[in-house]
mmCIF file of the N, C-alpha and C atoms, coordinates in Angstrom:
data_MODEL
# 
_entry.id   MODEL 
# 
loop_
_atom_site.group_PDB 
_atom_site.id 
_atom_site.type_symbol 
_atom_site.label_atom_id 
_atom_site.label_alt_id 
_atom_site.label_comp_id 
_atom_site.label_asym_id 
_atom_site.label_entity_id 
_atom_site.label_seq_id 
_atom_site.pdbx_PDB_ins_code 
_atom_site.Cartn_x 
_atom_site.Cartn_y 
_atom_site.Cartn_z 
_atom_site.occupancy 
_atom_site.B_iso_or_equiv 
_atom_site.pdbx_formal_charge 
_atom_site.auth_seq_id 
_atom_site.auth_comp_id 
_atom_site.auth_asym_id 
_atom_site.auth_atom_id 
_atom_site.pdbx_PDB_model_num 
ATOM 1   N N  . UNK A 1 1  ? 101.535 105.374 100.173 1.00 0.00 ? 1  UNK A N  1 
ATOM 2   C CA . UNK A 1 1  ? 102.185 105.630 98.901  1.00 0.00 ? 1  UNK A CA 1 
ATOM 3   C C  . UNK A 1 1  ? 101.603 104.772 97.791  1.00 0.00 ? 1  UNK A C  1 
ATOM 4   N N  . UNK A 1 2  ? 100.976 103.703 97.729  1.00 0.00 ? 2  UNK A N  1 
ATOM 5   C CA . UNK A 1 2  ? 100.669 102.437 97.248  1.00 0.00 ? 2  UNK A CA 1 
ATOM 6   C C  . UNK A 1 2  ? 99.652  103.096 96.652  1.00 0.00 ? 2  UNK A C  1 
ATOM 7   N N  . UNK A 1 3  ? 98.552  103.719 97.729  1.00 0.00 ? 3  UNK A N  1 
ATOM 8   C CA . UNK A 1 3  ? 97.197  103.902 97.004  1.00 0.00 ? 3  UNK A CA 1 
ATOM 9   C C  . UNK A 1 3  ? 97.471  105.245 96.529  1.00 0.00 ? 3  UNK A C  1 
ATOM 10  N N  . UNK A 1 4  ? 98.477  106.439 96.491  1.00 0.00 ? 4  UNK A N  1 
ATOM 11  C CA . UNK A 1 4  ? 98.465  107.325 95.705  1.00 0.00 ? 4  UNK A CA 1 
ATOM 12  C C  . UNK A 1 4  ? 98.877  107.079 94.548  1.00 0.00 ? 4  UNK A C  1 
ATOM 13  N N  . UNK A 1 5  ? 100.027 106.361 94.580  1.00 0.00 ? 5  UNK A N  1 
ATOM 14  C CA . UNK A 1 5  ? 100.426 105.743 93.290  1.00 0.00 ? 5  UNK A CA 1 
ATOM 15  C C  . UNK A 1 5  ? 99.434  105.373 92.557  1.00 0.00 ? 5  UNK A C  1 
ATOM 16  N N  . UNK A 1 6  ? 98.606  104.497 93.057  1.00 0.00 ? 6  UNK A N  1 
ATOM 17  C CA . UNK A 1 6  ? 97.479  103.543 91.997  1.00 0.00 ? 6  UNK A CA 1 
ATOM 18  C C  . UNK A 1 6  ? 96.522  104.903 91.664  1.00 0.00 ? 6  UNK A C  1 
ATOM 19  N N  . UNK A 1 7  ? 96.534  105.924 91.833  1.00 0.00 ? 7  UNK A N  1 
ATOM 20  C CA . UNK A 1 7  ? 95.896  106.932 91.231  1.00 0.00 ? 7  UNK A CA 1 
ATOM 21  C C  . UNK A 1 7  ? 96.603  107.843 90.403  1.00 0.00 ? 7  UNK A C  1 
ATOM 22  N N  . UNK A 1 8  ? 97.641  108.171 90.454  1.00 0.00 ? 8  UNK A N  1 
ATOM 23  C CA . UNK A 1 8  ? 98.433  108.662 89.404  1.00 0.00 ? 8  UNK A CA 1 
ATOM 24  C C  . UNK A 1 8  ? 98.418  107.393 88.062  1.00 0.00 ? 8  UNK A C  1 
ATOM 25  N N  . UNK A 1 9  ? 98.087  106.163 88.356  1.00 0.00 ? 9  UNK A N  1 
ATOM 26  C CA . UNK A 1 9  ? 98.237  105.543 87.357  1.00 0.00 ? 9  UNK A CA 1 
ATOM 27  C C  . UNK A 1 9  ? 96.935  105.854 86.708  1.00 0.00 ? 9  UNK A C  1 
ATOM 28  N N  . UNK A 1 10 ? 95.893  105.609 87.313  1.00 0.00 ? 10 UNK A N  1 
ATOM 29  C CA . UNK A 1 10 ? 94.629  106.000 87.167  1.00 0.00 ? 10 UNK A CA 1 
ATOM 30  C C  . UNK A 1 10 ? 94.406  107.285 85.641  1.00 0.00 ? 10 UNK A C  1 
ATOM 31  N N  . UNK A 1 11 ? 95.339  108.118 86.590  1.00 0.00 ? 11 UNK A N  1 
ATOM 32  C CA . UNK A 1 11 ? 95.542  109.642 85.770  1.00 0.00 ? 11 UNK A CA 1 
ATOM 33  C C  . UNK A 1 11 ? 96.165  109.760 84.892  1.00 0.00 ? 11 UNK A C  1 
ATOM 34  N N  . UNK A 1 12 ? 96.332  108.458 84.293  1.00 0.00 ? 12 UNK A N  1 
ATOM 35  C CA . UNK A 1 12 ? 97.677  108.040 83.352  1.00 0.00 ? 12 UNK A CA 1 
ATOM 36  C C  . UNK A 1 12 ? 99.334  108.876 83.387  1.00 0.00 ? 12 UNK A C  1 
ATOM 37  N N  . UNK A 1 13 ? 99.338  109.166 84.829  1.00 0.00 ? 13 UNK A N  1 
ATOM 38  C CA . UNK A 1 13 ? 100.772 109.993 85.209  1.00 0.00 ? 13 UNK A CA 1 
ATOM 39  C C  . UNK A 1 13 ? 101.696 109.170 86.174  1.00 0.00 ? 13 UNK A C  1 
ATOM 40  N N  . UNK A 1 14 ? 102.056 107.802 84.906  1.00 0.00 ? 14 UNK A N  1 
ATOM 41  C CA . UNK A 1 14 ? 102.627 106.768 85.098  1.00 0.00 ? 14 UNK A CA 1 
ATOM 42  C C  . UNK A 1 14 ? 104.221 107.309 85.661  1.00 0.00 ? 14 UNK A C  1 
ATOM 43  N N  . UNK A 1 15 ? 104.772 108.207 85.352  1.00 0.00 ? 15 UNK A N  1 
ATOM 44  C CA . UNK A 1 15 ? 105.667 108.921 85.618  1.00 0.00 ? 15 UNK A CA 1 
ATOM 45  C C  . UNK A 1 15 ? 105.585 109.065 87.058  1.00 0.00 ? 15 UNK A C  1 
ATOM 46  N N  . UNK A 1 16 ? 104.579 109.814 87.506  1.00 0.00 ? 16 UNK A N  1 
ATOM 47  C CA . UNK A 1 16 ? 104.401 110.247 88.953  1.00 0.00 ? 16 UNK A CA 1 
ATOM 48  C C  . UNK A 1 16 ? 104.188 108.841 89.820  1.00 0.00 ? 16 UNK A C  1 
ATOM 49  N N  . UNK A 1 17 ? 103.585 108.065 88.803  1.00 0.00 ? 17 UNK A N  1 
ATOM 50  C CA . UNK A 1 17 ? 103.565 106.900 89.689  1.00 0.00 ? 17 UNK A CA 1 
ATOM 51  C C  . UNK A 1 17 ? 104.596 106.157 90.451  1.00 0.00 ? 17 UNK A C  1 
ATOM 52  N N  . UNK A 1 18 ? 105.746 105.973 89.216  1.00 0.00 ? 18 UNK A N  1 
ATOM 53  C CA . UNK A 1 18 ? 106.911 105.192 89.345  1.00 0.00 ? 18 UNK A CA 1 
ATOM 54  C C  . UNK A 1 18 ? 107.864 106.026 90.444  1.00 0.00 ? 18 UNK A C  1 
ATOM 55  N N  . UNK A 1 19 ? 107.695 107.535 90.838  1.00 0.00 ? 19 UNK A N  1 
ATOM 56  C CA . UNK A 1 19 ? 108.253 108.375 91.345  1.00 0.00 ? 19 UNK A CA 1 
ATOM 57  C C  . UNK A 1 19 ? 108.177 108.504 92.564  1.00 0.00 ? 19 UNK A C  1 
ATOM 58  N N  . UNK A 1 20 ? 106.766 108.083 92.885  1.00 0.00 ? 20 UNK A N  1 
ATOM 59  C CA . UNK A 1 20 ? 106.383 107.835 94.560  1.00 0.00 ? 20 UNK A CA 1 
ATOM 60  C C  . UNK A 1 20 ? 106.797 106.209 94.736  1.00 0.00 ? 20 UNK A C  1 
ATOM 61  N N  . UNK A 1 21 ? 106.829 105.279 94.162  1.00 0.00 ? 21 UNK A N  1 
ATOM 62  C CA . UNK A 1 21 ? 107.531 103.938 94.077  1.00 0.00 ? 21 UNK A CA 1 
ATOM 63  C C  . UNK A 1 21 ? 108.405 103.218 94.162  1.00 0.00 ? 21 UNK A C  1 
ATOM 64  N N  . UNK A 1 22 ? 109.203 104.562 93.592  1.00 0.00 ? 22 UNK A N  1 
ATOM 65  C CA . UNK A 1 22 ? 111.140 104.085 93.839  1.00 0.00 ? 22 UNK A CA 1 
ATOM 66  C C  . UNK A 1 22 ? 112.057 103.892 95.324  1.00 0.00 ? 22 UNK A C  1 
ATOM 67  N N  . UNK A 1 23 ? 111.253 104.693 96.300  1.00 0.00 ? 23 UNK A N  1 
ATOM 68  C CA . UNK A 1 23 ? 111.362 104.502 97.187  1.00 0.00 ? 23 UNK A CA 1 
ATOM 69  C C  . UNK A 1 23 ? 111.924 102.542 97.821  1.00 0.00 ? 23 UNK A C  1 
ATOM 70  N N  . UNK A 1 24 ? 110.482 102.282 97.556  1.00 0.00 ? 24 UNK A N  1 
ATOM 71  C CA . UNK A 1 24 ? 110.477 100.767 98.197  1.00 0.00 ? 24 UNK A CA 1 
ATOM 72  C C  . UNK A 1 24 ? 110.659 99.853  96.559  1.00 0.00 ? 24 UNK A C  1 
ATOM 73  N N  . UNK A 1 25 ? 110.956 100.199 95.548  1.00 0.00 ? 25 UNK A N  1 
ATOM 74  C CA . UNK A 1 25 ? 111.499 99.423  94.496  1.00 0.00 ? 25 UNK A CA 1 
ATOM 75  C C  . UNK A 1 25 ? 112.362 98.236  95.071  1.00 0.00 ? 25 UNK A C  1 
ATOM 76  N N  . UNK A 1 26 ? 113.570 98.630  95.982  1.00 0.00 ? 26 UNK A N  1 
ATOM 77  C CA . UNK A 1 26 ? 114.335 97.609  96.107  1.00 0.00 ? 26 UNK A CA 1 
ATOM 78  C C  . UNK A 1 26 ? 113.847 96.482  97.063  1.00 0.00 ? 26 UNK A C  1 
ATOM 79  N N  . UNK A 1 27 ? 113.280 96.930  97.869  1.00 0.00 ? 27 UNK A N  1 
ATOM 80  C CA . UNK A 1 27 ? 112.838 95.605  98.935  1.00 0.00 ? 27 UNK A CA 1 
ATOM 81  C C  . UNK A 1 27 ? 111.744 94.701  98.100  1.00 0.00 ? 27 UNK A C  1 
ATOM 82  N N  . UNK A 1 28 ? 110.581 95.860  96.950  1.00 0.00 ? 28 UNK A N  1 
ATOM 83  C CA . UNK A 1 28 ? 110.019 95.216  96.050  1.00 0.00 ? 28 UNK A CA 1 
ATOM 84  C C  . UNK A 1 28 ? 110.352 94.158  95.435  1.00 0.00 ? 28 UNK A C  1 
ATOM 85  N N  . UNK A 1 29 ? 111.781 94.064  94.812  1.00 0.00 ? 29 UNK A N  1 
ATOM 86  C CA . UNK A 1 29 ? 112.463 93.265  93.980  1.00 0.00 ? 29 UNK A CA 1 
ATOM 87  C C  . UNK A 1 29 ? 113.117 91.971  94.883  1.00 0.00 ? 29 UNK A C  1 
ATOM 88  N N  . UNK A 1 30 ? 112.970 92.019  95.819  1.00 0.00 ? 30 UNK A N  1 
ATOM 89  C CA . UNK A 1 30 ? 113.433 91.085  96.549  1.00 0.00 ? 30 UNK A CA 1 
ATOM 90  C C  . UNK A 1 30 ? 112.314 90.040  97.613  1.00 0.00 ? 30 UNK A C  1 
ATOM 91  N N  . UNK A 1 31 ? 112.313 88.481  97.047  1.00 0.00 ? 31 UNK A N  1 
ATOM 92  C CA . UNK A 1 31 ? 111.717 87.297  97.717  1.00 0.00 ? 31 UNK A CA 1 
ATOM 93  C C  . UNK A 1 31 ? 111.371 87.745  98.873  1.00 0.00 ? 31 UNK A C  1 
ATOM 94  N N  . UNK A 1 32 ? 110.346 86.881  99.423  1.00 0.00 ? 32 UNK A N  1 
ATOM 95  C CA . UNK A 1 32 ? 109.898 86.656  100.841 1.00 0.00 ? 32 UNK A CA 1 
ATOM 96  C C  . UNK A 1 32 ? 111.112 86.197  102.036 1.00 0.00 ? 32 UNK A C  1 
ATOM 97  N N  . UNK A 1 33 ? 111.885 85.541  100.975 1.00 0.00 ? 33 UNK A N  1 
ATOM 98  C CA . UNK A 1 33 ? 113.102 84.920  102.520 1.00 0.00 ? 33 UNK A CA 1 
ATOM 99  C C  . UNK A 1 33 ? 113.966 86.172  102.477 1.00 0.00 ? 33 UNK A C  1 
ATOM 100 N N  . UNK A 1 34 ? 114.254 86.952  101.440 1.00 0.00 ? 34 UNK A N  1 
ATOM 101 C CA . UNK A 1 34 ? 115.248 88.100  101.877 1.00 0.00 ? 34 UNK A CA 1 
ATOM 102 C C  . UNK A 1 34 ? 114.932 88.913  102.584 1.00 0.00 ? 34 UNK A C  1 
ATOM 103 N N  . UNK A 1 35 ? 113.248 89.301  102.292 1.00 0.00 ? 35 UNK A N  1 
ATOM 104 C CA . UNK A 1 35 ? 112.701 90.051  103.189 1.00 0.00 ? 35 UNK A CA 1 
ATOM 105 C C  . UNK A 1 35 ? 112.652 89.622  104.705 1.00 0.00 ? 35 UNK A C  1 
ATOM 106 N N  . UNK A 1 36 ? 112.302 88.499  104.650 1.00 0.00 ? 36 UNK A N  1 
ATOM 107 C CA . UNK A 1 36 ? 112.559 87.828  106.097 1.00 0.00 ? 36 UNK A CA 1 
ATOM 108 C C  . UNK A 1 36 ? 113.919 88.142  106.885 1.00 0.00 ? 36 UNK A C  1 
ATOM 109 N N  . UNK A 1 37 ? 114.314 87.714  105.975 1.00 0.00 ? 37 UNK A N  1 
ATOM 110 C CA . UNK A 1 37 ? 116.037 87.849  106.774 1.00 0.00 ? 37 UNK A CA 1 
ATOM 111 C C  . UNK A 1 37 ? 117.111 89.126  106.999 1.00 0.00 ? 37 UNK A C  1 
ATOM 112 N N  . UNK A 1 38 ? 116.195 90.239  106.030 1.00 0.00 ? 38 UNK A N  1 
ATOM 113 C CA . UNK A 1 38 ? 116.204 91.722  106.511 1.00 0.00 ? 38 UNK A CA 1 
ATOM 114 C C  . UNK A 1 38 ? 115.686 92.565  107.421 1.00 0.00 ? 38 UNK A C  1 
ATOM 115 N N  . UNK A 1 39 ? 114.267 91.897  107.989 1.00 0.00 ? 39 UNK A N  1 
ATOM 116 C CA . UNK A 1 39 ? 113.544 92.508  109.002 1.00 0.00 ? 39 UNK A CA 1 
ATOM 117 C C  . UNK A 1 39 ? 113.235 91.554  110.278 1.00 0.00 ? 39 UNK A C  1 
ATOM 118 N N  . UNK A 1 40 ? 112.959 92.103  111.452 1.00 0.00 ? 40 UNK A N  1 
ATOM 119 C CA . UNK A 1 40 ? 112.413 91.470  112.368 1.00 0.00 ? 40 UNK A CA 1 
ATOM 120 C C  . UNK A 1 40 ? 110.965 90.798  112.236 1.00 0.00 ? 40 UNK A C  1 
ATOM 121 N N  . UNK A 1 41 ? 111.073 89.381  112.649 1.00 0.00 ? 41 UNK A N  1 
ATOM 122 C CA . UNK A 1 41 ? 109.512 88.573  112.180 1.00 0.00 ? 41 UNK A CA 1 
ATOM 123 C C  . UNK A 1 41 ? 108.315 89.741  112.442 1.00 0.00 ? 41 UNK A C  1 
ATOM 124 N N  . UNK A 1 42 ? 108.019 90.346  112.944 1.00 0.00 ? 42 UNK A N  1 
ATOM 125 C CA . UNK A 1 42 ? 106.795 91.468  112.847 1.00 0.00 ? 42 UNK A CA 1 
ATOM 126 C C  . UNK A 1 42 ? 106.996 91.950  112.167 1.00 0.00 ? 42 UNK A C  1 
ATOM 127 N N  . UNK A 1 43 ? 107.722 92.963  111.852 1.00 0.00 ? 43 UNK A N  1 
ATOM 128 C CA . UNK A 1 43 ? 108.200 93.742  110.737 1.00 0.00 ? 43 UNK A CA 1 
ATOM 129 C C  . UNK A 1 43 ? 108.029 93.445  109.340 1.00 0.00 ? 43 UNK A C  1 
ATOM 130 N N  . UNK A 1 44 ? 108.724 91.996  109.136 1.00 0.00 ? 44 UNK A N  1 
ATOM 131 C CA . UNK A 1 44 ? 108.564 91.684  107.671 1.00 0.00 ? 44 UNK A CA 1 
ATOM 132 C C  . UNK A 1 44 ? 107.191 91.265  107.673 1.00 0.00 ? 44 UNK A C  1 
ATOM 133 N N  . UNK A 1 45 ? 106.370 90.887  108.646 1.00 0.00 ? 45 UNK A N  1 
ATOM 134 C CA . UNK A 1 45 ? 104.782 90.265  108.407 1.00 0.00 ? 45 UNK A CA 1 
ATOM 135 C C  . UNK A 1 45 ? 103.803 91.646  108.078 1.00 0.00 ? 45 UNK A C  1 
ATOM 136 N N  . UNK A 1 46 ? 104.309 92.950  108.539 1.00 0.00 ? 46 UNK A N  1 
ATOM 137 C CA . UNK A 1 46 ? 103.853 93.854  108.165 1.00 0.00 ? 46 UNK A CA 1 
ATOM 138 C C  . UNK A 1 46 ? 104.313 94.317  107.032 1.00 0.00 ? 46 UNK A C  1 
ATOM 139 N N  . UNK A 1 47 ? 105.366 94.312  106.720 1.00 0.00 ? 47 UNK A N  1 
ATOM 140 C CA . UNK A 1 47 ? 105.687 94.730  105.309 1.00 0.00 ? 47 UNK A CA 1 
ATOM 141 C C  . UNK A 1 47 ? 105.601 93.842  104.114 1.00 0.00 ? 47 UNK A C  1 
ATOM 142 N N  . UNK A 1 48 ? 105.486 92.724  103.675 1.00 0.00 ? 48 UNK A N  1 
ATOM 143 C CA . UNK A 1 48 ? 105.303 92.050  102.777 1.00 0.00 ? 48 UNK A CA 1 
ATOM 144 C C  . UNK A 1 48 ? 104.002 92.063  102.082 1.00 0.00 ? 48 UNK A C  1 
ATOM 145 N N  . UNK A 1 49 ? 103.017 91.982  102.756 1.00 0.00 ? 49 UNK A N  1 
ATOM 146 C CA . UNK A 1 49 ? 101.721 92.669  101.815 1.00 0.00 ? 49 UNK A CA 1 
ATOM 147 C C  . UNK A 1 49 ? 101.603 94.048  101.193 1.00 0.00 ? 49 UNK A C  1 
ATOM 148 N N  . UNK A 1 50 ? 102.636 94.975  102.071 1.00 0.00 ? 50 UNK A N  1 
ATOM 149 C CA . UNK A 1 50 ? 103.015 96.222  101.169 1.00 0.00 ? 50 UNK A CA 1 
ATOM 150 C C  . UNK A 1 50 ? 103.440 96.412  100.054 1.00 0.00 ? 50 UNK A C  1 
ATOM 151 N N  . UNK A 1 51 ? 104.977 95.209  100.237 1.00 0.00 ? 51 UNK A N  1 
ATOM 152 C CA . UNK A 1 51 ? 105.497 94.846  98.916  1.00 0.00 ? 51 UNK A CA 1 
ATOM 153 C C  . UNK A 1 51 ? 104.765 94.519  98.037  1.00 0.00 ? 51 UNK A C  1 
ATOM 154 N N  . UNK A 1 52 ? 104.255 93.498  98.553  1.00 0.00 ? 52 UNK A N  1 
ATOM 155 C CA . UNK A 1 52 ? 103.304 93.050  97.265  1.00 0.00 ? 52 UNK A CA 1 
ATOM 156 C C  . UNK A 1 52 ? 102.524 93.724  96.296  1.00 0.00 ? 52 UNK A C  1 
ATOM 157 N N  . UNK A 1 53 ? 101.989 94.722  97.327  1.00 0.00 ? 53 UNK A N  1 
ATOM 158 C CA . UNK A 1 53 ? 100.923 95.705  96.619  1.00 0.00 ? 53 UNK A CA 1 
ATOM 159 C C  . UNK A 1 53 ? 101.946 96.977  95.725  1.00 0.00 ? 53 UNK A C  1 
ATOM 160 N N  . UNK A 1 54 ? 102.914 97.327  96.245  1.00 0.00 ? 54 UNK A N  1 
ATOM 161 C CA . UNK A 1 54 ? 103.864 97.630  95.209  1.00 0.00 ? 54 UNK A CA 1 
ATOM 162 C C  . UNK A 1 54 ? 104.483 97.065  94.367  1.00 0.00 ? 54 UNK A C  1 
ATOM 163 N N  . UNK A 1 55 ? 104.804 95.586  94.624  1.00 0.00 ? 55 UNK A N  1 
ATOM 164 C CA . UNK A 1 55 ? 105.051 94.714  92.974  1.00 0.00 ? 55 UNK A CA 1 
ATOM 165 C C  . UNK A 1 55 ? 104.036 95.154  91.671  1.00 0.00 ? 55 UNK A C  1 
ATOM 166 N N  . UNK A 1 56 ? 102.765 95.214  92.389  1.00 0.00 ? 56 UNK A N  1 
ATOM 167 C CA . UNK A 1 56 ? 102.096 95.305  91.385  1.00 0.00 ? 56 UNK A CA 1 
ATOM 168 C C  . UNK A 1 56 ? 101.676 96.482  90.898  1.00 0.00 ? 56 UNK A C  1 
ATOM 169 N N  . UNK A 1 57 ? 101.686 97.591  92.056  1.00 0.00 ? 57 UNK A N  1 
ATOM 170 C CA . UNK A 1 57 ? 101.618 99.038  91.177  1.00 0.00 ? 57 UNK A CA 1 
ATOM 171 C C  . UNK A 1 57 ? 102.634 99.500  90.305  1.00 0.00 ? 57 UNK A C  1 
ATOM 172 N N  . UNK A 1 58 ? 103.832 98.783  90.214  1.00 0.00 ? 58 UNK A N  1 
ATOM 173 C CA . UNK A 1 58 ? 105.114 98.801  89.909  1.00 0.00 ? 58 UNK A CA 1 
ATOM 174 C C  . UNK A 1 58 ? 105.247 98.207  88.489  1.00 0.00 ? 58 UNK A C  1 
ATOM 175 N N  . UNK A 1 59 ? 104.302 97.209  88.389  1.00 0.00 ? 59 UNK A N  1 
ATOM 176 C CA . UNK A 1 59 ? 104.396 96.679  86.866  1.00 0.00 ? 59 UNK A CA 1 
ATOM 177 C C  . UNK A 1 59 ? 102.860 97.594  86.068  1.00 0.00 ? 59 UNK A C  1 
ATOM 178 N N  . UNK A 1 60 ? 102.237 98.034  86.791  1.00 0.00 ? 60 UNK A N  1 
ATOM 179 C CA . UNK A 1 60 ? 100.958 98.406  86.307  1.00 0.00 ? 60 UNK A CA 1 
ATOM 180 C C  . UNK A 1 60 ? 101.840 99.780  85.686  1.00 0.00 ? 60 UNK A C  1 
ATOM 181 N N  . UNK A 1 61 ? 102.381 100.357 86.618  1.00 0.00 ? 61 UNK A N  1 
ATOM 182 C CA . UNK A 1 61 ? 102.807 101.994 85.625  1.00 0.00 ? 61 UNK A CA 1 
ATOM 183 C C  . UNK A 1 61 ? 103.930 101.954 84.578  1.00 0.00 ? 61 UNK A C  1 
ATOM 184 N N  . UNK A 1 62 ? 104.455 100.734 85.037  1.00 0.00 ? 62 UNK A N  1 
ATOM 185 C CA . UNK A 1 62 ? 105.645 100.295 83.905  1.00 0.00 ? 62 UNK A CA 1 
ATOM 186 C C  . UNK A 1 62 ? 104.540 99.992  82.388  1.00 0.00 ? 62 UNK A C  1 
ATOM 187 N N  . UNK A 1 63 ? 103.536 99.897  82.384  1.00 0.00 ? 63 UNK A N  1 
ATOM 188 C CA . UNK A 1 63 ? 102.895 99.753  81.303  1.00 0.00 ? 63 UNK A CA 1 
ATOM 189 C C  . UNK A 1 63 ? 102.237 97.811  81.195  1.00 0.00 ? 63 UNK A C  1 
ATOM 190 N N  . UNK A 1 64 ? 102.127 97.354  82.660  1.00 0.00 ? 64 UNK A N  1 
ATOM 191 C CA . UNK A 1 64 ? 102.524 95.920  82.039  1.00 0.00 ? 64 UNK A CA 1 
ATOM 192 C C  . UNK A 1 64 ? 100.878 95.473  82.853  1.00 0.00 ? 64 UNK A C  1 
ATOM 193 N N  . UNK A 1 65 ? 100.194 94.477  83.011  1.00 0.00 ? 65 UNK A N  1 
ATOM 194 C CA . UNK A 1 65 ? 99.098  94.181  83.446  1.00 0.00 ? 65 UNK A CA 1 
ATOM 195 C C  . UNK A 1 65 ? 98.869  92.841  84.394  1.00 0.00 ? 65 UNK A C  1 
# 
C-alpha cells in the first residue's frame, strides 16, 4: 500500500493517496512503545518500519515535506 501510495502522490492524486493510507493512519499516529505494547515482539518488529514508511507518505500527500 506504501509504495502505491507514493505513486499516486507522484501523480499528484494526493487524494488517492491519503485513501489507500487511512487504513493504517491510526497505528501511524501512534509511538514505538504503543506499538510495542499492541503487538507481539515479531509483529511490531515487522510492522514499525511500515509505519514509518507511512508516517511519511502520510505527510508527503498531506502536502507537507
Amino acid at each position: 500500500s506504501n509504495d502505491l501510495a507514493l505513486t499516486y502522490h507522484k501523480l499528484q492524486n494526493d487524494k488517492r493517496c491519503l485513501e489507500l493510507l487511512q487504513p493504517y493512519a491510526e497505528d501511524a499516529g501512534k509511538n514505538e512503545a504503543e506499538i510495542r505494547d499492541s503487538y507481539l515482539p515479531s509483529e511490531a518488529d515487522s510492522w514499525l518500519p511500515v509505519l514509518k514508511a507511512t508516517r511519511t507518505n502520510l505527510r508527503l500527500c498531506k502536502g507537507g515535506k
